[in-house]
N, C-alpha and C positions, 0 to 999 in steps of 0.2 A: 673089123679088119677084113672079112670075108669079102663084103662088100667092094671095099677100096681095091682088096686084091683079085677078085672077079673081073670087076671093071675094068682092069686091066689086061687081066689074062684075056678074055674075050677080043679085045682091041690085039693084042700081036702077039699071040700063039701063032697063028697064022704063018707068020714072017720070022718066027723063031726057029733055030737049029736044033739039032739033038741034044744038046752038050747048054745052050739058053734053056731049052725047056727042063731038064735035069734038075739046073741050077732052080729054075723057078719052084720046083716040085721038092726042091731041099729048104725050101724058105719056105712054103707052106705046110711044113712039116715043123716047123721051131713054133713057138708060146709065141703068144700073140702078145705076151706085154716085151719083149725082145721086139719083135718086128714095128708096135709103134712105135715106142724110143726110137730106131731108125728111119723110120717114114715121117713120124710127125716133126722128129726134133733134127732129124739127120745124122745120128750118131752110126757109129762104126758096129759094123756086127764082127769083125775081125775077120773077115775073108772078102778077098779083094772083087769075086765073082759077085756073091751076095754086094755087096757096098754097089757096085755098078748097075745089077738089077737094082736096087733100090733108088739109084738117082731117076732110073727111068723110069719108076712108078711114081718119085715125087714129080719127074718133071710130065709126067703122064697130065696128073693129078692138079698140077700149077702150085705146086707148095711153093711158100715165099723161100728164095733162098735156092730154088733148083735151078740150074742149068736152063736157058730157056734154047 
């Protein structure tokens, strides 16, 4: 999970606001078997901030099923 979520951060921290970057740093702060269920399978983490970063890490990532 490091990894997937690294790879990402690196790629648009950059282009990220205060209030993205937050949000990212409260998702890497949750259990990592929470965060796959959402990344790998798409499931809801119950906050609509978190669900949003997460389509942009699967659509980061080309997960089947993302948003292209």
């Amino acid at each position: 999970m490091d990894h997937l979520l690294g790879r990402f951060a690196e790629h648009a921290v950059d282009s990220m606001n205060a209030d993205e970057i937050a949000v990212l740093e409260r998702l890497i702060e949750m259990q990592d078997p929470e965060i796959e269920l959402s990344v790998y399978e798409g499931y809801s983490l119950g906050d609509k901030d978190l669900d949003t970063l997460i389509a942009l890490i699967r659509q980061f990532h080309k997960f089947p099923g993302a948003r292209q």
